[in-house]
DSSP file (Angstrom, degrees, kcal/mol; ACC not computed):
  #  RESIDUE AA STRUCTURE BP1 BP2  ACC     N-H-->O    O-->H-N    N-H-->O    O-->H-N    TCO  KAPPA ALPHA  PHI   PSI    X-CA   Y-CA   Z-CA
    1    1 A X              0   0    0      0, 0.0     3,-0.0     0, 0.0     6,-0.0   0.000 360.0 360.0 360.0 138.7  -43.5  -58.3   39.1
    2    2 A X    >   -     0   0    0      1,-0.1     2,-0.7     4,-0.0     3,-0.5  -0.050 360.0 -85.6 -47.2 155.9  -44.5  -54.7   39.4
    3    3 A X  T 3  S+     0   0    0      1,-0.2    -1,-0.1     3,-0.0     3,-0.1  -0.689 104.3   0.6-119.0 170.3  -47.7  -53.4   38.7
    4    4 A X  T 3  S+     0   0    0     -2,-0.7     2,-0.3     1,-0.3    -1,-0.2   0.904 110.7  90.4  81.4  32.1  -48.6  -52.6   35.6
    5    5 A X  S <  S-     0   0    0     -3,-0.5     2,-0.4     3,-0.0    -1,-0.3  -0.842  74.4 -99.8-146.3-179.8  -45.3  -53.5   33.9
    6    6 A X        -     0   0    0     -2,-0.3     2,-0.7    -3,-0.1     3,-0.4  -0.997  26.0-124.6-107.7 112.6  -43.8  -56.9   32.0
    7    7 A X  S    S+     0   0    0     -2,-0.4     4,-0.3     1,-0.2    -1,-0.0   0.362 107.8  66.5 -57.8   6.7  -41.6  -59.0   33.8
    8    8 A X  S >  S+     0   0    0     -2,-0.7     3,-0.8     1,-0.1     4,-0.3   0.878  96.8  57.6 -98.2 -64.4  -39.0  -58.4   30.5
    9    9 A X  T >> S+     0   0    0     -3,-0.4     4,-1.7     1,-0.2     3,-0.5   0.491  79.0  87.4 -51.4  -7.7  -38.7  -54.9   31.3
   10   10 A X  H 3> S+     0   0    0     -4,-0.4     4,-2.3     1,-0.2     5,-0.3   0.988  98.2  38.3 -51.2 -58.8  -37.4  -55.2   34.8
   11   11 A X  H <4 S+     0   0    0     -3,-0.8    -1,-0.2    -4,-0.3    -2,-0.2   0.549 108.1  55.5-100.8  24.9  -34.1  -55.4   33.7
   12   12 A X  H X> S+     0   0    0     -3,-0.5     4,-4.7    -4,-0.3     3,-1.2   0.824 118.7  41.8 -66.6 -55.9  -33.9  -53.0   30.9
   13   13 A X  H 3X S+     0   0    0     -4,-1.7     4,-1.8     1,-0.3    -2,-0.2   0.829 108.0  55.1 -60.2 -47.5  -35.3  -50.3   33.6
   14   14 A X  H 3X S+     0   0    0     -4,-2.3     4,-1.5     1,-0.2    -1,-0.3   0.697 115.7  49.7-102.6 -25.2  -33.0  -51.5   36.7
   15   15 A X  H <> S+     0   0    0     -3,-1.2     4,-1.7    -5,-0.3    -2,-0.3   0.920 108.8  43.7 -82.1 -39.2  -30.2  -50.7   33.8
   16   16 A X  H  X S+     0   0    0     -4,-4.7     4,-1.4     2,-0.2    -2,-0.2   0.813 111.8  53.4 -69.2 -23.1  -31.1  -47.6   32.7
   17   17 A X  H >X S+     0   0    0     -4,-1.8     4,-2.2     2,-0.2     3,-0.5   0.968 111.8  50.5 -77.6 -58.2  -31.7  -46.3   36.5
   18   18 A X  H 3X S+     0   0    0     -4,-1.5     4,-1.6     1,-0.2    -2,-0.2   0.799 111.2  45.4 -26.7 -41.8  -28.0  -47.6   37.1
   19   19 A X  H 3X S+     0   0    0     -4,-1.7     4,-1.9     2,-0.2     5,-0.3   0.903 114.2  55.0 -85.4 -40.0  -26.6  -45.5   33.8
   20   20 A X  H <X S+     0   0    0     -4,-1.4     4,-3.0    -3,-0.5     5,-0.2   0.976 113.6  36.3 -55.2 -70.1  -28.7  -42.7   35.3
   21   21 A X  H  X S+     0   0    0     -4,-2.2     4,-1.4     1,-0.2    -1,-0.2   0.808 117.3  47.1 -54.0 -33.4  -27.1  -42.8   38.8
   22   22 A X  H  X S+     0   0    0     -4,-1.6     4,-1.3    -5,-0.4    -1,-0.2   0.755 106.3  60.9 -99.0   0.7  -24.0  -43.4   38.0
   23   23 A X  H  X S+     0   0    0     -4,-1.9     4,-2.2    -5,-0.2     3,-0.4   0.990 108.0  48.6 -27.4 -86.3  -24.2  -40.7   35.3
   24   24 A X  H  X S+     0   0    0     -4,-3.0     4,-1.4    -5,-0.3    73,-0.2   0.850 106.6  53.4 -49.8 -42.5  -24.9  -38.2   38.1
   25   25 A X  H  X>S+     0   0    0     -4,-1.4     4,-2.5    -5,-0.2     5,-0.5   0.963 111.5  45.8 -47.1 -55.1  -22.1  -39.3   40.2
   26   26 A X  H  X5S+     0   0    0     -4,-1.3     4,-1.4    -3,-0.4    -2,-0.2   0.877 108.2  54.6 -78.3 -17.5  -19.7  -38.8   37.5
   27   27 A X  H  X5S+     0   0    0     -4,-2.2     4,-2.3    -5,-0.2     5,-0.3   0.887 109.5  55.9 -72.8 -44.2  -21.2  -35.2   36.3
   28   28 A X  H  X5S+     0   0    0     -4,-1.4     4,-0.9    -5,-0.4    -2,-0.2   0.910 107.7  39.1 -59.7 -32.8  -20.6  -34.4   39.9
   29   29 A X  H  <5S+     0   0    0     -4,-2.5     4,-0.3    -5,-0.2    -1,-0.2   0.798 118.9  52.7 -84.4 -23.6  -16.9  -35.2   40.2
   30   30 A X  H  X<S+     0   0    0     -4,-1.4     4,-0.7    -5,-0.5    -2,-0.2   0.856 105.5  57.4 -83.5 -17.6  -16.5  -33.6   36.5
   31   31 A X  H >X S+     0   0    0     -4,-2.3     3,-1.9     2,-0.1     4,-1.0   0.980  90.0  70.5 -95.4 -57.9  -18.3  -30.2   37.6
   32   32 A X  H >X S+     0   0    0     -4,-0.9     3,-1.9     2,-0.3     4,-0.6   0.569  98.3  41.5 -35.9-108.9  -16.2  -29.1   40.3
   33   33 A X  H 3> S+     0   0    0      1,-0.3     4,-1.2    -4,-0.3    -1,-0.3   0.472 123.5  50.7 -18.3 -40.0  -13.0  -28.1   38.7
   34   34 A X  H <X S+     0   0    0     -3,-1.9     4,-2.1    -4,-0.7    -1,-0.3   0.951 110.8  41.3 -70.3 -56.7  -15.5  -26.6   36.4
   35   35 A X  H XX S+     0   0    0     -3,-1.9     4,-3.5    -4,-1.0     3,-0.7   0.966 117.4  44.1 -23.3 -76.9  -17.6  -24.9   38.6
   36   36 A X  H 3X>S+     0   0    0     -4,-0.6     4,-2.9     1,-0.3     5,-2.0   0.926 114.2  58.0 -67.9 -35.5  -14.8  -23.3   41.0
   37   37 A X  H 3<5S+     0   0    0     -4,-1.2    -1,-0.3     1,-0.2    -2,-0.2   0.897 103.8  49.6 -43.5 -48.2  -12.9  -22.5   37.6
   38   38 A X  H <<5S+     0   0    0     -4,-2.1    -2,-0.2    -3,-0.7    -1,-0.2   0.920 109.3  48.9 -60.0 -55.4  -15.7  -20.6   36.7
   39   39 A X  H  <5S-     0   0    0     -4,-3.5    12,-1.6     1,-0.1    13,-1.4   0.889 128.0 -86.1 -67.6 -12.9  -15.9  -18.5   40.4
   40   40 A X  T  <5S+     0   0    0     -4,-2.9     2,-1.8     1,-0.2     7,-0.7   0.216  90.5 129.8 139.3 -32.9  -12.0  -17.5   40.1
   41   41 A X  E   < +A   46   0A   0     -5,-2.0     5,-0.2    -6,-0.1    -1,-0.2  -0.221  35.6 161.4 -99.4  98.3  -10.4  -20.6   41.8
   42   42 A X  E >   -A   45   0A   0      3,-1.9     3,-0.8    -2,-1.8    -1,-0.1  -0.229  57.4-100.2 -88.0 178.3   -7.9  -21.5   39.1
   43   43 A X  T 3  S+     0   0    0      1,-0.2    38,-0.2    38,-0.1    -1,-0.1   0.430 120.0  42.7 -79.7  -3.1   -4.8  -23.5   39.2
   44   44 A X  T 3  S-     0   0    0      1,-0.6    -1,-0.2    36,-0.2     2,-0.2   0.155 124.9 -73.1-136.2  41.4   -2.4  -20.3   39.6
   45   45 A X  E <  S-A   42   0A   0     -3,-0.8    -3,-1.9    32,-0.2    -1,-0.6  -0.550  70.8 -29.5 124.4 160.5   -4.4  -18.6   41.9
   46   46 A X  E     -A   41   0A   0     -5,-0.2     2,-0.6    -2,-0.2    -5,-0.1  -0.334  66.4-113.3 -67.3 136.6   -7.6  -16.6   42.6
   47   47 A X    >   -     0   0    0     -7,-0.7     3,-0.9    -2,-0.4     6,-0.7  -0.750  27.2-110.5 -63.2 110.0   -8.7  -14.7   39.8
   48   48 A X  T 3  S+     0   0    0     -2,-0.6     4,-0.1     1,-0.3     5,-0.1   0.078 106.4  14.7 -27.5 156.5   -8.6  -10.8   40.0
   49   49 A X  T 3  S+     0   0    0      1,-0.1    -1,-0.3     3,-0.1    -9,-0.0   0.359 101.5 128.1  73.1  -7.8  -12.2   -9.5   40.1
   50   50 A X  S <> S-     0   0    0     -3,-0.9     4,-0.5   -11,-0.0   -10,-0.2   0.089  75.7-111.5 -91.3 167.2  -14.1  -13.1   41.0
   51   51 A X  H  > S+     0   0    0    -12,-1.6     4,-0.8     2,-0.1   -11,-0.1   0.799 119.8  71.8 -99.4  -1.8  -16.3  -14.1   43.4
   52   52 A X  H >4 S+     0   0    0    -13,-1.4     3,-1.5    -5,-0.2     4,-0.5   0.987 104.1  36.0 -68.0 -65.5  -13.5  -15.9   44.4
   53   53 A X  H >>>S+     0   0    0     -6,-0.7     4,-2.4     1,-0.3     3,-1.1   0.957 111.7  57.2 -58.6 -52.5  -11.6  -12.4   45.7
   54   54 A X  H 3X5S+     0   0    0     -4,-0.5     4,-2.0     1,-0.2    -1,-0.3   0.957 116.3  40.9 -43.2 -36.9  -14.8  -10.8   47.0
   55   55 A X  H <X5S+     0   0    0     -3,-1.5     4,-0.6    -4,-0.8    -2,-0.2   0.827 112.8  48.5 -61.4 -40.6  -14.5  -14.1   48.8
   56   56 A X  H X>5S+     0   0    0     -3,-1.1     4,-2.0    -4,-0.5     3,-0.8   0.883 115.8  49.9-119.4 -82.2  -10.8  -13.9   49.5
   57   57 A X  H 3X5S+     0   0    0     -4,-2.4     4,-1.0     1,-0.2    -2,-0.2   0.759 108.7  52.0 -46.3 -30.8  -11.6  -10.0   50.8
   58   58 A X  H 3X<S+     0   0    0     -4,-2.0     4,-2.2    -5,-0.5    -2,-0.2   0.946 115.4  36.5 -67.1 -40.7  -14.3  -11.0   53.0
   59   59 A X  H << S+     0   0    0     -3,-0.8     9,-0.3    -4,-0.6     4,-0.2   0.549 112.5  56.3-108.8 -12.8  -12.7  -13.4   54.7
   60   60 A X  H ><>S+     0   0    0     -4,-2.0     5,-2.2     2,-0.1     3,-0.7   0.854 114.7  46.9 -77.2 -32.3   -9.2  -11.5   54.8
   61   61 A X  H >X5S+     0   0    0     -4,-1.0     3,-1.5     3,-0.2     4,-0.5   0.943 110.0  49.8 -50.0 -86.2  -11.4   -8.5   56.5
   62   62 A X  T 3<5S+     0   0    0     -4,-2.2    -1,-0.2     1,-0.3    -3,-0.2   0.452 115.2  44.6 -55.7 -20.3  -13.2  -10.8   59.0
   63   63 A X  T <45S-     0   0    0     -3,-0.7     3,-0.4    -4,-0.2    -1,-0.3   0.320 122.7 -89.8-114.4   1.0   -9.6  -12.5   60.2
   64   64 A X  T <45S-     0   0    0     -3,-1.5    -3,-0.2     1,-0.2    -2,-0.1   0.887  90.1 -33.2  90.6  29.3   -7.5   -9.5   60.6
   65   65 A X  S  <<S+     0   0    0     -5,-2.2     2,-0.4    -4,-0.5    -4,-0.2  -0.007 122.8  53.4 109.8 -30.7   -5.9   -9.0   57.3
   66   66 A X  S    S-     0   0    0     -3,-0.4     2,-0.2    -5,-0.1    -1,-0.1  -0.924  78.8 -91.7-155.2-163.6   -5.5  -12.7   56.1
   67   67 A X        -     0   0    0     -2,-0.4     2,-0.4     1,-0.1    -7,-0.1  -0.404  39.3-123.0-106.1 140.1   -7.2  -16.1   55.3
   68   68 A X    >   -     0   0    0     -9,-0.3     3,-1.5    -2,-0.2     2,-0.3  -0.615  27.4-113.3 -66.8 133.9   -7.3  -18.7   57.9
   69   69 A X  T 3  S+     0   0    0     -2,-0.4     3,-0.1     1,-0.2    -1,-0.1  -0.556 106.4  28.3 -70.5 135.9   -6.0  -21.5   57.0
   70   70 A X  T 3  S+     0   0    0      1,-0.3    -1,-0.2    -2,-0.3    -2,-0.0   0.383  92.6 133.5  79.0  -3.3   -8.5  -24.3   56.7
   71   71 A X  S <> S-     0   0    0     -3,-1.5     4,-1.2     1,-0.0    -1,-0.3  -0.008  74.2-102.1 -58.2 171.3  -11.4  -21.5   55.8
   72   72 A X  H  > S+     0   0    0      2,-0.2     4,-0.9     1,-0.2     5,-0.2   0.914 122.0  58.0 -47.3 -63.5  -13.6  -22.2   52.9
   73   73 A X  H  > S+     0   0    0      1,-0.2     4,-1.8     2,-0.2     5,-0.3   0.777 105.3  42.6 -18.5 -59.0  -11.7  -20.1   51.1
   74   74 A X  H  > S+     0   0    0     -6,-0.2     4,-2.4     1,-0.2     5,-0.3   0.904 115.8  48.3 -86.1 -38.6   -8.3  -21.6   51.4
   75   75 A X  H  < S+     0   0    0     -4,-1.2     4,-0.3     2,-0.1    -2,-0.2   0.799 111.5  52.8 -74.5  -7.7   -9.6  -25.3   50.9
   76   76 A X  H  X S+     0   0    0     -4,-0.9     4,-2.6     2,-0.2    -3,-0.2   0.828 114.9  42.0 -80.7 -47.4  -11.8  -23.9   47.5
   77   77 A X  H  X S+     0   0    0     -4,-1.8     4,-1.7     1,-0.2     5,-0.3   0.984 116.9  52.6 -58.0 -50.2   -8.1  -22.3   46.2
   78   78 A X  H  X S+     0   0    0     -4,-2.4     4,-1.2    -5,-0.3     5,-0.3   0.859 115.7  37.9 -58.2 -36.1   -6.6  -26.0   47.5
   79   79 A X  H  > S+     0   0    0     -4,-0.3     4,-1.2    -5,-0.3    -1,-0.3   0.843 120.6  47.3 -88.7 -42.0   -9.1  -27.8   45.5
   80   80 A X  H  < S+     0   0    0     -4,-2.6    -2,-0.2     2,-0.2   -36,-0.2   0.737 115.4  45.4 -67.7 -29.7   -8.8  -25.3   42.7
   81   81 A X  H  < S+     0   0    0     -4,-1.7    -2,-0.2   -38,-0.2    -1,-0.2   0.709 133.5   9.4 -45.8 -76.7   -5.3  -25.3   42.7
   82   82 A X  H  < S-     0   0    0     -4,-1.2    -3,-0.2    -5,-0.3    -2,-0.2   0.511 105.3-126.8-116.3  -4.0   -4.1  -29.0   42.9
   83   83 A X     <  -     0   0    0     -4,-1.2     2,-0.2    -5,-0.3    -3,-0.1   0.324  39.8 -39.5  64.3 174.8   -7.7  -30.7   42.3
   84   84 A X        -     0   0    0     -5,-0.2     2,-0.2   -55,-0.1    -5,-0.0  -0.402  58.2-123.8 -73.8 134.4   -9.6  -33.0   44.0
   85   85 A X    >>  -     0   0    0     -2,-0.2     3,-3.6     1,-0.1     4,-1.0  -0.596  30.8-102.5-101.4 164.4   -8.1  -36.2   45.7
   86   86 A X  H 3> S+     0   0    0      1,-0.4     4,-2.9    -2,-0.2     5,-0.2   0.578 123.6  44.0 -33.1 -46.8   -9.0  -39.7   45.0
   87   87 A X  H 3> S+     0   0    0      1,-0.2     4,-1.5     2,-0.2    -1,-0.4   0.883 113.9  53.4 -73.9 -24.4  -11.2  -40.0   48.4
   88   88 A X  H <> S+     0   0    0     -3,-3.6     4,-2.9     2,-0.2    -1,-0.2   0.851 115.8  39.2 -60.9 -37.0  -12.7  -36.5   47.6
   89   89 A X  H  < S+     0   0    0     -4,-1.0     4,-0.3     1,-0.2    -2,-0.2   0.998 113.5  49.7 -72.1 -60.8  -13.7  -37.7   44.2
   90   90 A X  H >X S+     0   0    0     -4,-2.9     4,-2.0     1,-0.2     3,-0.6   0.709 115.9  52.5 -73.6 -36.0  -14.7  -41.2   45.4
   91   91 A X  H 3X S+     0   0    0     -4,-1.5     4,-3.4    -5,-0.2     5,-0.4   0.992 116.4  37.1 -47.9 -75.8  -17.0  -38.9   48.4
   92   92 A X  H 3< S+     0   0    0     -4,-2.9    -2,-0.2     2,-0.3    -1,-0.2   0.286 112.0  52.7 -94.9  32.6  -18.5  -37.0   46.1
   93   93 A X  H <> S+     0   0    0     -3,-0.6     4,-1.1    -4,-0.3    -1,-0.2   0.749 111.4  51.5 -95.1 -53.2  -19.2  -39.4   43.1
   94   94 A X  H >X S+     0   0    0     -4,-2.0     4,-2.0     1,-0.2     3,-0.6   0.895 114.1  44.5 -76.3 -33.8  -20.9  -41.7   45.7
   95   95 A X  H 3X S+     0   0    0     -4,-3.4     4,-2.2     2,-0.3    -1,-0.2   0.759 115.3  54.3 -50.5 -27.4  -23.3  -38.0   47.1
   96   96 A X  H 34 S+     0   0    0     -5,-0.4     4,-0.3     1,-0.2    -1,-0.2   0.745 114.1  34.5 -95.6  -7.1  -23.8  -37.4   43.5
   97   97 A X  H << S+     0   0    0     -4,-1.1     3,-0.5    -3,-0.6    -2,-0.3   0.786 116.0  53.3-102.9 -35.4  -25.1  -40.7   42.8
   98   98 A X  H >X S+     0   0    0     -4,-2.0     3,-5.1     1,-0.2     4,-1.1   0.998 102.3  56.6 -34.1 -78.2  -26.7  -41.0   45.7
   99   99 A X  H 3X S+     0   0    0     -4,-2.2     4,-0.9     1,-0.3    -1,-0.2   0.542 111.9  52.0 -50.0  -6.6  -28.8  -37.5   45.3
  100  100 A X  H 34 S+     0   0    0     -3,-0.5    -1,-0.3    -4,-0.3    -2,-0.2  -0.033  99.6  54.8-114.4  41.2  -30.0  -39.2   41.8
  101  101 A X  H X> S+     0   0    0     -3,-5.1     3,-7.1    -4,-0.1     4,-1.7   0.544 116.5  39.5 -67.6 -85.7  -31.2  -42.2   42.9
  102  102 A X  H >X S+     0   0    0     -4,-1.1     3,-1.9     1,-0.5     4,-1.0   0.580 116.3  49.4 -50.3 -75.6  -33.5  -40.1   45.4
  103  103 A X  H 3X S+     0   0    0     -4,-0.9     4,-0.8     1,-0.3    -1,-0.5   0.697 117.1  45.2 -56.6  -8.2  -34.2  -37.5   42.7
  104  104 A X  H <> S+     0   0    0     -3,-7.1     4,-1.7     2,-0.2    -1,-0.3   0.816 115.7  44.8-105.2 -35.5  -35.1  -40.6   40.3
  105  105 A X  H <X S+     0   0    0     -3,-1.9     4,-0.6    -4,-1.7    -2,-0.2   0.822 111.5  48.9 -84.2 -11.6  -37.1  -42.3   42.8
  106  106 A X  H  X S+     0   0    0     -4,-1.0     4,-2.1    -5,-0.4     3,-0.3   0.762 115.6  54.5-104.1 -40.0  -39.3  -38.9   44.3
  107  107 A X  H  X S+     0   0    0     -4,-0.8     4,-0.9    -5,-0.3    -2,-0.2   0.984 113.9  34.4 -56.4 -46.6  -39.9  -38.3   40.3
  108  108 A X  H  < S+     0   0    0     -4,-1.7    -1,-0.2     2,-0.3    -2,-0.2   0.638 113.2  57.7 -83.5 -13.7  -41.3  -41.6   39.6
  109  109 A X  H >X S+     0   0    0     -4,-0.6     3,-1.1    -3,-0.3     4,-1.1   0.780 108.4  50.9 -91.2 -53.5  -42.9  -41.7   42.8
  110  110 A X  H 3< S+     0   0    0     -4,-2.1     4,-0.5     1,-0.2    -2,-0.3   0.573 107.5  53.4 -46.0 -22.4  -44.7  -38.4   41.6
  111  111 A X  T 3< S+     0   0    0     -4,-0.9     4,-0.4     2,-0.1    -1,-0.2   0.056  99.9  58.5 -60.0  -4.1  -45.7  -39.8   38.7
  112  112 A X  T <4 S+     0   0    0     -3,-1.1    -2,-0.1     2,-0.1    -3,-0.1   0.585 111.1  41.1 -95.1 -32.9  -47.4  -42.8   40.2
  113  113 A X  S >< S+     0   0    0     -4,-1.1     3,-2.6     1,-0.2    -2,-0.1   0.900 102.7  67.3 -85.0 -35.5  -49.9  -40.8   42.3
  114  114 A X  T 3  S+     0   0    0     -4,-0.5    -1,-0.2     1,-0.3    -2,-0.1   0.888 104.7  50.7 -37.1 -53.3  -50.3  -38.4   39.2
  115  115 A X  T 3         0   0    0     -4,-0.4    -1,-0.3     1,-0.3    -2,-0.2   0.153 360.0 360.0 -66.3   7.7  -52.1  -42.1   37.6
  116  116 A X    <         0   0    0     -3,-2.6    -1,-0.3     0, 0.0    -2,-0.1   0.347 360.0 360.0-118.3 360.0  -54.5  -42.9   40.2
């Protein structure tokens, strides 16, 4: 037992940090498409005007007139384009669930010294 808890609440609490994390995992895989949609990187192309073409211009500039293949650029359009694939998803489900458990454990862990 913890202290300062009831040994019935362990697993209401060990469920709700589970729906939490894997919350965040799944917000992560859903925000991409959203996200890159949002700079320009559609499914028929950069977007005139984006921060995706300032990007698109930077990087055509810097290479001698056009985008490298394997740039940032050309794997944000590939992802923007044709979406993410299963092991990308499955990557960055398990980082986004990772990065809340940490963020849930350094809150409550700030909140423990606040009480003493």
């Amino acid at each position: 037992m913890w202290p300062g808890t009831d040994s019935t609440d362990q697993p209401k609490n060990t469920a709700v940090k589970v729906g939490a994390v894997v919350i965040v995992g799944v917000v992560a895989v859903g925000a991409v498409p959203v996200v890159l949609g949002a700079m320009g990187f559609t499914s028929t192309g950069i977007a005139a005007s984006s921060i995706a073409a300032k990007m698109m211009s930077s990087a055509a500039i810097a290479n001698g007139g056009g985008v490298a293949a394997g740039s940032l650029v050309a794997t944000l359009q590939s992802v923007g384009a044709a979406g993410l694939s299963i092991s990308s998803k499955i990557l960055l489900g398990v980082t986004g669930s990772s990065l809340g458990a940490w963020m849930w454990s350094s809150s409550k862990n700030g909140s423990d010294k606040d009480k003493k």
